[in-house]
C-alpha positions as CSV (number, residue, x, y, z in Angstrom):
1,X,0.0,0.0,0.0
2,X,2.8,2.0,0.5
3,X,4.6,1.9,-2.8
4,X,1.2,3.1,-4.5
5,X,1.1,6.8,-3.4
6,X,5.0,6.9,-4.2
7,X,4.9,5.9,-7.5
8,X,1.7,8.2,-8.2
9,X,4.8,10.9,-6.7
10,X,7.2,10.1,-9.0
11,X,5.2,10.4,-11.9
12,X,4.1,13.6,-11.1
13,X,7.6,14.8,-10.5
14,X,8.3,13.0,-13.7
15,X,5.2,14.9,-15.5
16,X,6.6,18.4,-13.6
17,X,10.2,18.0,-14.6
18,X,9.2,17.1,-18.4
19,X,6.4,20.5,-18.5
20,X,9.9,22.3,-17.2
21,X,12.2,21.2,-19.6
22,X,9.6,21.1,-22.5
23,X,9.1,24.8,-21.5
24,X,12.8,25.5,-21.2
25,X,13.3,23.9,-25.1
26,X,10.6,26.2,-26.5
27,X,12.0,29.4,-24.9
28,X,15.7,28.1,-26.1
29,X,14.6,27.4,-29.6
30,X,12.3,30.8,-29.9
31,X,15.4,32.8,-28.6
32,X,17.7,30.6,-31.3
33,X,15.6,31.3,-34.0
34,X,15.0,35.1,-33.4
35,X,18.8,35.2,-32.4
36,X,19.8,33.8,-36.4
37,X,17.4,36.8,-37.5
38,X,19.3,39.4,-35.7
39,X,22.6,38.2,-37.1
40,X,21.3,37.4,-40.6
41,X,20.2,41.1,-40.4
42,X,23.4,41.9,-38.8
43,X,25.9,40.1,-41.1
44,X,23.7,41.2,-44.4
45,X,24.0,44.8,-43.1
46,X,27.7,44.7,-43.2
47,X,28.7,42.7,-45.9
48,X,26.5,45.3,-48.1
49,X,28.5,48.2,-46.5
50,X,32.0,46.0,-46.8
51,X,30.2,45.9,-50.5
52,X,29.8,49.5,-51.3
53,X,33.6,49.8,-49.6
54,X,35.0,48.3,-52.4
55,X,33.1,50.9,-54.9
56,X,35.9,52.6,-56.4
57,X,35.6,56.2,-57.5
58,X,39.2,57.2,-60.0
59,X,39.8,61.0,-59.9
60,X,41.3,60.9,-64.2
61,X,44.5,64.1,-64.6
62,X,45.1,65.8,-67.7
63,X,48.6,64.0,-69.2
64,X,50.4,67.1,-68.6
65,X,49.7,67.3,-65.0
66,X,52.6,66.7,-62.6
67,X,52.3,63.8,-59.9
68,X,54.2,66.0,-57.3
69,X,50.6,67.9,-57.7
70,X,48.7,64.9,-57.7
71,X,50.1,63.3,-54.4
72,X,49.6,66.9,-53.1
73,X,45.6,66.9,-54.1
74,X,45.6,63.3,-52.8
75,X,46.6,64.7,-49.4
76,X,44.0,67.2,-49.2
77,X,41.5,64.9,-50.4
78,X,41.8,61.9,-48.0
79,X,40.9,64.5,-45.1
80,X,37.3,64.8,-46.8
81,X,34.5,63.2,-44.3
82,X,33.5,61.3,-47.1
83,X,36.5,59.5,-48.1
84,X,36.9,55.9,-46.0
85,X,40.6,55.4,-48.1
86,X,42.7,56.6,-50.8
87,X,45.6,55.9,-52.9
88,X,47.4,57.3,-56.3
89,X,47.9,55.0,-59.0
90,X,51.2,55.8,-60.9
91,X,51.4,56.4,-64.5
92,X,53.5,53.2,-64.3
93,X,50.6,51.4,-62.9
94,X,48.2,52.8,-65.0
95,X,50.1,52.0,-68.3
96,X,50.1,48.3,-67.5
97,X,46.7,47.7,-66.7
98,X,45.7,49.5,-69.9
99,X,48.6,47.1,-71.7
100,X,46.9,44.3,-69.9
101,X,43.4,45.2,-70.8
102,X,44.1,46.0,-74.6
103,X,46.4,43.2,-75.0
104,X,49.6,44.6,-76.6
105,X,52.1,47.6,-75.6
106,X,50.4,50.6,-77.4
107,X,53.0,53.0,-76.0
108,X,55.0,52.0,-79.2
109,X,52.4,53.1,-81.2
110,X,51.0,55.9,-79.8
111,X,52.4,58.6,-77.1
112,X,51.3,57.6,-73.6
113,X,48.1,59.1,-72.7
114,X,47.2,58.6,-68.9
115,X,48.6,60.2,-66.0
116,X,48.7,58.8,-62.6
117,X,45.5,59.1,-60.7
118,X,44.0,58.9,-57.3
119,X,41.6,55.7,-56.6
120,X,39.2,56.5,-54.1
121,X,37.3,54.4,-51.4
122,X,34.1,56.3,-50.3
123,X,32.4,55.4,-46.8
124,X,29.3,53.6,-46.7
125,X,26.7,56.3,-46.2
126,X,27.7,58.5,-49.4
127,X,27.7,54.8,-51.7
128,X,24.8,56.0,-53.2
129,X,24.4,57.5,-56.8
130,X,23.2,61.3,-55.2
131,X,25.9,61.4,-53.0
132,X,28.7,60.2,-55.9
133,X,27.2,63.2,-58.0
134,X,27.9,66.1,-55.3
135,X,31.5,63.9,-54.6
136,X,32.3,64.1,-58.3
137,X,31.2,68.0,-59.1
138,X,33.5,68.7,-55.9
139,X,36.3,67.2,-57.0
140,X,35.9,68.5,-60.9
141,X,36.0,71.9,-59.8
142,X,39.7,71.1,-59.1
143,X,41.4,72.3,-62.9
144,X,44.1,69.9,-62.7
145,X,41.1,67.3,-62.5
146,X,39.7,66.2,-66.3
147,X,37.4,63.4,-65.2
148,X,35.7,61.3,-62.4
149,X,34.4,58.4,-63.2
150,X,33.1,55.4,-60.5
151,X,30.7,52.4,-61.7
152,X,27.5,54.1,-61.8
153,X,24.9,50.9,-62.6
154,X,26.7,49.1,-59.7
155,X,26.3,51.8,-57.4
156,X,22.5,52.5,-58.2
157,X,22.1,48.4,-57.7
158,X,23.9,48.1,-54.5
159,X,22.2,51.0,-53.3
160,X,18.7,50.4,-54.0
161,X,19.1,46.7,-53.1
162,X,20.5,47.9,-49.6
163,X,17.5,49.3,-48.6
164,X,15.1,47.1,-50.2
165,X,17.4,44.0,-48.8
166,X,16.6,45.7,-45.1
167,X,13.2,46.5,-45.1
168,X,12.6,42.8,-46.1
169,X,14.9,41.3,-43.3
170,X,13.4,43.8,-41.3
171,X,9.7,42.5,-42.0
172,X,10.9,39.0,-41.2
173,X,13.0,39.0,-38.2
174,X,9.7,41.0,-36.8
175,X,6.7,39.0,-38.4
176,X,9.1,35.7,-36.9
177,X,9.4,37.5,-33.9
178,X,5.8,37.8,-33.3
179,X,5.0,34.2,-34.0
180,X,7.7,32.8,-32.0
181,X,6.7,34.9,-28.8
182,X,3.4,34.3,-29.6
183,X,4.3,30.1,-28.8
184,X,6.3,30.6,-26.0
185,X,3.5,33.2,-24.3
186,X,0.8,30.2,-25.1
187,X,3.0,27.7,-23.8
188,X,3.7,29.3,-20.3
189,X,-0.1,30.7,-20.0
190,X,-0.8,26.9,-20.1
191,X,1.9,25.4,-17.6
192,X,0.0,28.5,-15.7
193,X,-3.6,26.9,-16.0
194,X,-2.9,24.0,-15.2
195,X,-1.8,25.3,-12.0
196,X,-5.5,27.4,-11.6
197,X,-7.0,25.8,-9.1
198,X,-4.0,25.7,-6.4
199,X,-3.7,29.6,-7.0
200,X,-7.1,30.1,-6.0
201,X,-6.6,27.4,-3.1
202,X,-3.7,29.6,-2.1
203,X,-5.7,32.9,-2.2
204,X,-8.7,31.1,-0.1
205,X,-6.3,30.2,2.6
206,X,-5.3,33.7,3.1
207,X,-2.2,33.8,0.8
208,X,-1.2,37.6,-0.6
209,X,-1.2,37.8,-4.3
210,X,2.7,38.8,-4.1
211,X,3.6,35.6,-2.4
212,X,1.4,33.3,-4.9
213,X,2.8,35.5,-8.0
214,X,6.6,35.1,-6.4
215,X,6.9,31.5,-7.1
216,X,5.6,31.4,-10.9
217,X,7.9,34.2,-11.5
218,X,10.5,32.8,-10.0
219,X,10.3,29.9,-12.3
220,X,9.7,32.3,-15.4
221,X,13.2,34.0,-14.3
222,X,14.6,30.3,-14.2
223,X,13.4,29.0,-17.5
224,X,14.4,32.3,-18.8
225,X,18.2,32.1,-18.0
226,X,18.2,28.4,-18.8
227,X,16.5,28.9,-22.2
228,X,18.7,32.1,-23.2
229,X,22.0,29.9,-22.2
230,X,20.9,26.8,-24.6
231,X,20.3,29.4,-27.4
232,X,23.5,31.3,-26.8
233,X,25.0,27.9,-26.8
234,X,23.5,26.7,-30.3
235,X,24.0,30.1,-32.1
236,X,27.5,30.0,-30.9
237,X,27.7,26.6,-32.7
238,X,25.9,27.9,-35.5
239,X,28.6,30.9,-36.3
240,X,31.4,28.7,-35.9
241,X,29.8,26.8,-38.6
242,X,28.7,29.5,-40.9
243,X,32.0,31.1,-40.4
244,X,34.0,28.5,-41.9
245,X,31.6,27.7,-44.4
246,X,31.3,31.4,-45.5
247,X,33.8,33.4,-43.6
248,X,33.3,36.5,-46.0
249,X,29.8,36.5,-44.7
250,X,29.9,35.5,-41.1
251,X,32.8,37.5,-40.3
252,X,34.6,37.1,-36.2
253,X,36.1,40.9,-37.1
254,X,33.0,42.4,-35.1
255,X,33.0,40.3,-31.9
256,X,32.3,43.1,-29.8
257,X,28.8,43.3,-31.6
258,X,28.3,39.9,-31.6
259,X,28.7,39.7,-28.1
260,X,25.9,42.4,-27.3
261,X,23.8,40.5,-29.8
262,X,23.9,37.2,-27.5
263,X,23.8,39.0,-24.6
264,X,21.3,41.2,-25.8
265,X,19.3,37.6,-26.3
266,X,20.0,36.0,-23.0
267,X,18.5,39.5,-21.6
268,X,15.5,39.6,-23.7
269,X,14.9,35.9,-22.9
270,X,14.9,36.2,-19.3
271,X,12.3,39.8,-19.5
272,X,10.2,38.0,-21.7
273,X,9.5,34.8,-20.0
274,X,9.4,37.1,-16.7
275,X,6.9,39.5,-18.2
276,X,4.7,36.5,-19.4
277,X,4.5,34.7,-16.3
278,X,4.0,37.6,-14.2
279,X,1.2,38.6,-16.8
280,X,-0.5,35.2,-17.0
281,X,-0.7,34.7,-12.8
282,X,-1.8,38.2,-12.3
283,X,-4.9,36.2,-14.5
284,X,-5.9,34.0,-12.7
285,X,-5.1,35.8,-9.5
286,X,-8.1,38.2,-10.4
287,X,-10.1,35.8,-12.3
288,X,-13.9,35.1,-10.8
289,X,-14.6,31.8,-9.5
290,X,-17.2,30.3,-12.5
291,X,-14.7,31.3,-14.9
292,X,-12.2,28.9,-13.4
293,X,-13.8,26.4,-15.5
294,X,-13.5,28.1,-18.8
């Protein structure tokens, strides 16, 4: 007679402990997936800046122009807000990539034509086709200057398809957002109700409703921290992944932001399943007694 009520005791610790960890694995896998949205938005983000980096604008000199006066322009230019880097290209330099690109040495033809020139890098928020414009009217006011030319098709496509490219991720992380908290919120409102009745018991026995919410959130906090570590812990796994799959994508430069990401996650885990708990108790706290049953 006495083994009976124990086992009925150890399956309900069995049952309790499985509702925990069940709850745990949905918060950890809600946090995972929104935590691969924030660094998919994240890593897109700057590999379409490190994109518009390489855009190359090439300040063109008149053949008569000397490079003593060229090095000096490139000095004035590089202190420009919009420049990110710069460089001059000899006349050396120049004349063999044109050799290379013709295919044959046309300087024994033909008097050498091109002049050294300065190849500029602009920062990210002026790689856009406006922004190239005012850059290149500045820099042709300059007389010693007789041309500016940059890839203008690749800058309008980069540019346009950097902000479409965000508003989309943008609409996903936050549409997968909202259905993932969505789960979770459900899944803890029900651990909750099934626990209706004994919160009522509690209150009918003379029990505050701070000391009945305490426990609940308590467990909330718990889950929380448990469910943000096994997500930090798989997206960790997941970057070392993607970064040697794709290391020009997933790039380890920017740690310090990928470190306020995860944290950012664990943080957000812990608030959320705390808010949810505290917000699903205070329910049934001040629920009437006929709707118990509902």
């Amino acid at each position: 007679m006495t083994k009976y009520p124990d086992s009925i005791d150890r399956i309900t610790k069995a049952r309790l402990r499985l509702s925990a960890f069940g709850s745990i694995f949905s918060i950890a896998l809600t946090m995972f997936l929104i935590g691969i949205l924030a660094f998919f938005a994240f890593f897109s983000t700057e590999y379409l800046k490190n994109l518009s980096k390489k855009i190359e604008v090439e300040v063109l000199f008149y053949s008569d122009v000397k490079e003593a006066d060229i090095i000096a322009l490139e000095q004035q230019i590089k202190l420009k807000p919009y420049i990110a880097a710069s460089r001059v290209s000899s006349r050396e330099e120049n004349t063999q990539n044109a050799i290379k690109i013709i295919g044959n040495n046309y300087t024994d033809l033909i008097p050498n034509p091109l002049n050294a020139s300065i190849i500029i890098s602009v920062a990210p928020d002026y790689a856009n086709t406006d922004s190239l414009k005012k850059i290149s009217k500045e820099l042709k006011r300059n007389e010693i200057v007789q041309d500016v030319d940059y890839p203008d098709f690749i800058v309008k496509s980069v540019s346009n398809n950097f902000q479409k490219f965000q508003w989309i991720i943008l609409g996903v992380c936050a549409l997968f957002m909202l259905i993932s908290m969505m789960l979770v919120a459900n899944c803890i409102r029900l651990n909750i109700y099934a626990k209706r009745f004994n919160i009522k018991s509690m209150l009918l026995v003379g029990a505050t409703p701070r000391f009945v919410r305490k426990p609940f959130i308590t467990k909330g906090l718990v889950q929380g921290i448990w469910g943000g570590i096994i997500a930090i812990l798989l997206l960790g796994v997941t970057l070392y992944f993607g970064n040697r799959a794709i290391p020009e994508f997933v790039d380890f430069s920017k740690m310090a932001h990928i470190a306020i990401i995860l944290g950012g996650i664990l943080l957000f885990s812990i608030i959320f399943t705390v808010v949810i708990s505290a917000f699903a108790v205070n329910r049934y706290i001040r629920i009437k007694d006929e709707r118990l049953y509902l």
